[in-house]
C-alpha positions in Angstrom: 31.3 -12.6 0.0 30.2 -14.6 -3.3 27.3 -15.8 -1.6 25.9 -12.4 0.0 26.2 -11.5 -3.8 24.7 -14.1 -5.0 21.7 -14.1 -2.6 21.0 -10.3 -3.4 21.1 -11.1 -7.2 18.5 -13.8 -6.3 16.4 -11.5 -4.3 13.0 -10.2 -5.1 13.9 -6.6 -4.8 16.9 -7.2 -7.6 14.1 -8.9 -9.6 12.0 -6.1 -9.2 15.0 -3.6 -9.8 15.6 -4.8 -13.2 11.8 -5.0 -14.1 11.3 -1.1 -13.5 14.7 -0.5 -15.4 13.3 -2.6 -18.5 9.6 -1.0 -18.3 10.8 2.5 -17.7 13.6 2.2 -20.9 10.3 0.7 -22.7 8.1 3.3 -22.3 10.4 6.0 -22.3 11.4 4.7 -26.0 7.9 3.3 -27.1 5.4 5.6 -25.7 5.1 9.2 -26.7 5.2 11.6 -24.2 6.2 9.4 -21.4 9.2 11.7 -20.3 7.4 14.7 -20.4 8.0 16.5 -17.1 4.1 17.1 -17.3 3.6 13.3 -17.5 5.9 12.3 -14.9 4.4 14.8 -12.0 0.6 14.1 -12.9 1.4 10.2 -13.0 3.2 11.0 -9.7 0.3 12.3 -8.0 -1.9 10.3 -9.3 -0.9 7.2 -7.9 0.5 8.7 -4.8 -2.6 7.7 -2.6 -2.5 4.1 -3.6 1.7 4.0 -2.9 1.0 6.0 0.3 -1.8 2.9 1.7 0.4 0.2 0.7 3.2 1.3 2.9 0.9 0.0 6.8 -1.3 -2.3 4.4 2.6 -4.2 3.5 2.7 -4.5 7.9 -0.2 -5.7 7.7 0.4 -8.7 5.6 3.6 -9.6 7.4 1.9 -10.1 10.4 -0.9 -12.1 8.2 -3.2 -9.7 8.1 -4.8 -7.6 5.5 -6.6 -4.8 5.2 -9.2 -5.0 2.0 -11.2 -1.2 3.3 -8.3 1.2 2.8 -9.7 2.8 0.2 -13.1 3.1 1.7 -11.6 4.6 4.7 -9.7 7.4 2.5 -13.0 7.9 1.0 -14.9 8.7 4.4 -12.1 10.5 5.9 -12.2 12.8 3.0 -15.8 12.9 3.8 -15.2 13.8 7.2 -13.0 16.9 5.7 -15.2 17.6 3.1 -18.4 18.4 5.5 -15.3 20.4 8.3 -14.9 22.2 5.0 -18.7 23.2 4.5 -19.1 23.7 8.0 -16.6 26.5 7.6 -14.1 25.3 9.6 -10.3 26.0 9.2 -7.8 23.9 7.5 -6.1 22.1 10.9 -9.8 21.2 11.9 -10.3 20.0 8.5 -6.6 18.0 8.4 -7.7 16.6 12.0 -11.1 15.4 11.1 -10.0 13.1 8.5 -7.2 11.9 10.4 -9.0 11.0 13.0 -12.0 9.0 11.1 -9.1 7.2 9.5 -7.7 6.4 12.8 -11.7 5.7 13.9 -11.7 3.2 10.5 -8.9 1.7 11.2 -9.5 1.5 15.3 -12.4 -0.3 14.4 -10.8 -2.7 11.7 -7.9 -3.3 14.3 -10.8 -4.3 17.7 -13.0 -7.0 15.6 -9.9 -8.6 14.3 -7.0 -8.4 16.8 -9.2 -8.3 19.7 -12.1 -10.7 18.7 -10.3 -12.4 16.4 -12.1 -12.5 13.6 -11.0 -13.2 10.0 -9.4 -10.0 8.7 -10.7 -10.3 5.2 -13.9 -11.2 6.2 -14.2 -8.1 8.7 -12.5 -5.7 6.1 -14.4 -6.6 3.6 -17.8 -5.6 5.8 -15.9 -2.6 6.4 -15.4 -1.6 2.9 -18.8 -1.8 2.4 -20.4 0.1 5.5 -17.3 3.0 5.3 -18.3 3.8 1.8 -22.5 3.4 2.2 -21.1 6.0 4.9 -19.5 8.0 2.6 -23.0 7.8 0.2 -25.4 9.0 3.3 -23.5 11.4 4.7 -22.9 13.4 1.2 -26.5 12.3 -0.2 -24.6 11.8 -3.5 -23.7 15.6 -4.0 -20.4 16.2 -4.3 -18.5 19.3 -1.9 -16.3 21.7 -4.3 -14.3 24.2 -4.1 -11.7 23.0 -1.7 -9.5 25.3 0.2 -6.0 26.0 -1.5 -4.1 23.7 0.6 -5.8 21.1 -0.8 -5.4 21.5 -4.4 -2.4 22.8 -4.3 -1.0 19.8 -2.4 -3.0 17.4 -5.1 -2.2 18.9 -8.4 1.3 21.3 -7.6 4.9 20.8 -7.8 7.3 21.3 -5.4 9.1 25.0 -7.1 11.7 24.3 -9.2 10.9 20.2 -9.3 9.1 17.9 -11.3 7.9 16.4 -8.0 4.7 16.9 -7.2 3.4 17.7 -3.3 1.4 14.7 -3.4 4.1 12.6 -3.6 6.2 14.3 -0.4 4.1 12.1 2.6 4.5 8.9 0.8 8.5 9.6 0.4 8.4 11.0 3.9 6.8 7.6 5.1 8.5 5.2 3.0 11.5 6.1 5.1 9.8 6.0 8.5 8.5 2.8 7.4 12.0 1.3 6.4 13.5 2.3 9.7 10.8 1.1 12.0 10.4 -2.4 10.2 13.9 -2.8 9.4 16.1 -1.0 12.2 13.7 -1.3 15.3 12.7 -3.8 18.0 9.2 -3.0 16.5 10.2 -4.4 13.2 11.2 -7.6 14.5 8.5 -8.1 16.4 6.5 -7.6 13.4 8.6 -10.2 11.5 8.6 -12.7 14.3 4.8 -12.2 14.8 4.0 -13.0 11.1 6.7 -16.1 10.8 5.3 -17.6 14.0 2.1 -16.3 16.2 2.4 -18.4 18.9 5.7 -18.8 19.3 6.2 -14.7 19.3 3.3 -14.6 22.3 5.2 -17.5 24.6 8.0 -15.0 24.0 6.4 -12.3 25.5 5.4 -10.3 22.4 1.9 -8.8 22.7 1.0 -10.2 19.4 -3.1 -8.4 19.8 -1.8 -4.9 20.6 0.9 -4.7 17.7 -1.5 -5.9 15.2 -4.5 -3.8 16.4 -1.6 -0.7 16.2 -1.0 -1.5 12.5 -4.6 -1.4 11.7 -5.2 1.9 13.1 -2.3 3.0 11.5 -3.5 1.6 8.3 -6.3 4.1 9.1 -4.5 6.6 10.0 -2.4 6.7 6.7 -5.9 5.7 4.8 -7.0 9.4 6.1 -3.8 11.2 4.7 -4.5 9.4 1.6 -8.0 10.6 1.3 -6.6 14.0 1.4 -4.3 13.8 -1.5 -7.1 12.3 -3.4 -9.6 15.2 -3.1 -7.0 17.7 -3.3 -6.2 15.8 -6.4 -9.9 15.7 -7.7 -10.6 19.1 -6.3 -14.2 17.7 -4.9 -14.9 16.1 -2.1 -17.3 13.1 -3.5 -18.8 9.5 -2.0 -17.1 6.9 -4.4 -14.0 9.1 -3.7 -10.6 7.0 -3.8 -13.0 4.3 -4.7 -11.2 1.5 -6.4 -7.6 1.9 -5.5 -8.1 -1.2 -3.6 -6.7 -3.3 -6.5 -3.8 -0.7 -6.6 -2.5 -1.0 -3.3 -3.1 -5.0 -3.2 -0.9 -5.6 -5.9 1.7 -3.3 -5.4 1.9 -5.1 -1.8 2.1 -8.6 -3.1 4.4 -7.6 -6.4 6.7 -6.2 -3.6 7.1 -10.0 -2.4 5.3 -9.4 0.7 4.4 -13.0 1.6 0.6 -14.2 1.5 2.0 -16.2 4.2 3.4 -13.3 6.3 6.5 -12.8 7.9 8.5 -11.6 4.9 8.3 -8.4 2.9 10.5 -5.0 2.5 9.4 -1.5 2.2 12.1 -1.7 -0.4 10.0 -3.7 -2.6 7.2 -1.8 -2.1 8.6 1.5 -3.1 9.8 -0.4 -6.5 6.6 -1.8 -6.9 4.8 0.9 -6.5 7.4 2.7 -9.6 6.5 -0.8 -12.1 2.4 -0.6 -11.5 2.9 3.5 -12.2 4.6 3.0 -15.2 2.1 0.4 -16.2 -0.9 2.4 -15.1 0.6 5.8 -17.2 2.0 3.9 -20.1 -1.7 2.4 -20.6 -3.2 6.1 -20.1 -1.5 7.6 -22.6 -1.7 4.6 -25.0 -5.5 5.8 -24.6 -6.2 2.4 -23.1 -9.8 2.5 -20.9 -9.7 2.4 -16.9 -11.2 -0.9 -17.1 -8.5 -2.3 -19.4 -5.6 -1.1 -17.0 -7.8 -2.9 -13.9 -7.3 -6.1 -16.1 -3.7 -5.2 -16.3 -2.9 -4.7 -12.9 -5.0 -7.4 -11.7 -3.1 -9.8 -14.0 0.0 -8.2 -12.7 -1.2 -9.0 -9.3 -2.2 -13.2 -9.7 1.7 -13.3 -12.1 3.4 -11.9 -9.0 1.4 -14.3 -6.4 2.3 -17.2 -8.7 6.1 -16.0 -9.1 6.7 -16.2 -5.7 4.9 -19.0 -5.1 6.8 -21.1 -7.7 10.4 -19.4 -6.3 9.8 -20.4 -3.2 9.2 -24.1 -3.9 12.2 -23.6 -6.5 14.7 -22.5 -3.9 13.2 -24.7 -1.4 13.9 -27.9 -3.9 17.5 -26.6 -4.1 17.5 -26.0 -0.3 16.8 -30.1 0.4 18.9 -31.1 -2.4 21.8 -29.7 -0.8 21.3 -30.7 2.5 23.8 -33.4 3.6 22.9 -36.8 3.1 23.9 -37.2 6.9 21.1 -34.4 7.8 18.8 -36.0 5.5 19.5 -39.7 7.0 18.5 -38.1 10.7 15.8 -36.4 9.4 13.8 -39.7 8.7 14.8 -41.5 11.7 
């Protein structure tokens, strides 16, 4: 019992627990207007497309892939709805036609690296590039405005009677689907056992290609919804739409203690992530700090969290071989 305790008190999610306690109390106490039921939904929705993408791009990494193009692929899916939306056409055409360039995006992401097997950050980051020159031709630079209601209303509204905002609903909704599939289903440990060992998950009949194409395109996929949010958010559909939130997503991801090395990660630390680099990102704003002083935030945020767990785990590893018996350790070298 002592030591089921003790290993959840060591955990990274426990870390990350009391990290989100001590920056919330923080802010709450240091930085005016923090609590405001205004600044908690607008903060929500804010960063809701960046939570929502790193829910498939956290998959991703277990399996030891990434996905560096998410954001340009929630910038051409809105695209894609944006020019339904001109064309006149109704809001389940418009909801479908950036769904399914995401699932495009991401179908295309998922067949040069699963398939061909080429580098995934290589090919992603060609993606990121051609999906948002996409997003530039197709739009010429003008951006599409108004939106329907649906769309604003889900980007800037609350939920009646809530200080939750609609944009935050799919990535709460997914959070959980994400937590059951990768922690209660054959799927999920198929996903572990793919990132902790490739080869030994295909000898065990695992179709290690398929699954990881299947989480790219529903990288894509989720890329889309997010692209939604964001415009109904902006109330515009424009070409460096979503732009950016790359450095969002990736950090939350790896602060989440999602390994570099894959096979480890928990939507758990994801969703707490995603709460600390919120907080961060509205403290700063209302501290009336720049956009380019929060990116150097978060992306110190992001290299502190890859070097955290990289010293833990040689930390815990060291105590790992120094308690090994000296029996274990005498076989070992012979």
């Amino acid at each position: 019992m002592w030591g089921t305790v003790t290993a959840k008190l060591r955990s990274w999610e426990f870390i990350l627990l009391v990290l989100v306690v001590v920056v919330l109390l923080t802010a709450a106490t240091l930085v005016p207007g923090f609590t405001r039921p205004f600044s908690i939904s607008t903060g929500l929705a804010t960063f809701a497309p960046a939570a929502l993408m790193a829910l498939p791009l956290a998959l991703l990494v277990i399996v030891r892939d990434i996905d560096i193009s998410v954001a340009s692929i929630a910038g051409l899916s809105s695209v894609a709805a944006g020019l339904a939306i001109e064309a006149g056409q109704s809001v389940p055409v418009v909801i479908v036609a950036a769904l399914v360039t995401g699932l495009l995006c991401g179908a295309v992401n998922g067949f040069f690296v699963a398939v061909m097997g080429l580098p995934a950050l290589l090919v992603t980051l060609g993606t990121l590039a051609l999906f948002r020159g996409l997003c530039y031709v197709l739009l010429g630079g003008t951006p599409i405005s108004p939106l329907p209601d649906f769309f604003t209303v889900l980007g800037n509204d609350n939920i009646p009677g809530f200080v939750l905002p609609w944009a935050i609903v799919p990535f709460l909704v997914l959070a959980v689907v994400f937590g059951v599939v990768l922690h209660r289903s054959t799927v999920g440990r198929r996903i572990y056992a793919i990132g902790g060992n490739p080869e030994t998950a295909r000898y065990s009949g695992i179709r290690v290609a398929r699954i990881r194409f299947v989480l790219f395109v529903v990288s894509g996929v989720v890329s889309g919804l997010a692209g939604m949010i964001y415009m109904g958010i902006t109330s515009q559909v424009a070409p460096d739409g979503a732009q950016g939130l790359e450095l969002d997503v990736i950090t939350v991801v790896f602060l989440a203690g999602v390994s570099v090395l894959g096979g480890k990660g928990r939507i758990t630390g994801v969703v707490l992530a995603s709460i600390l680099i919120l907080a961060l990102r509205k403290s700063l704003q209302l501290m009336n700090v720049s956009g380019y002083t929060q990116g150097i935030a978060v992306g110190g945020v992001l290299i502190a969290s890859l070097l955290v767990t990289n010293l833990s785990q040689r930390f815990f590893g060291a105590v790992r071989e120094r308690r090994r018996p000296a029996s274990q350790l005498g076989a070992d070298t012979t």
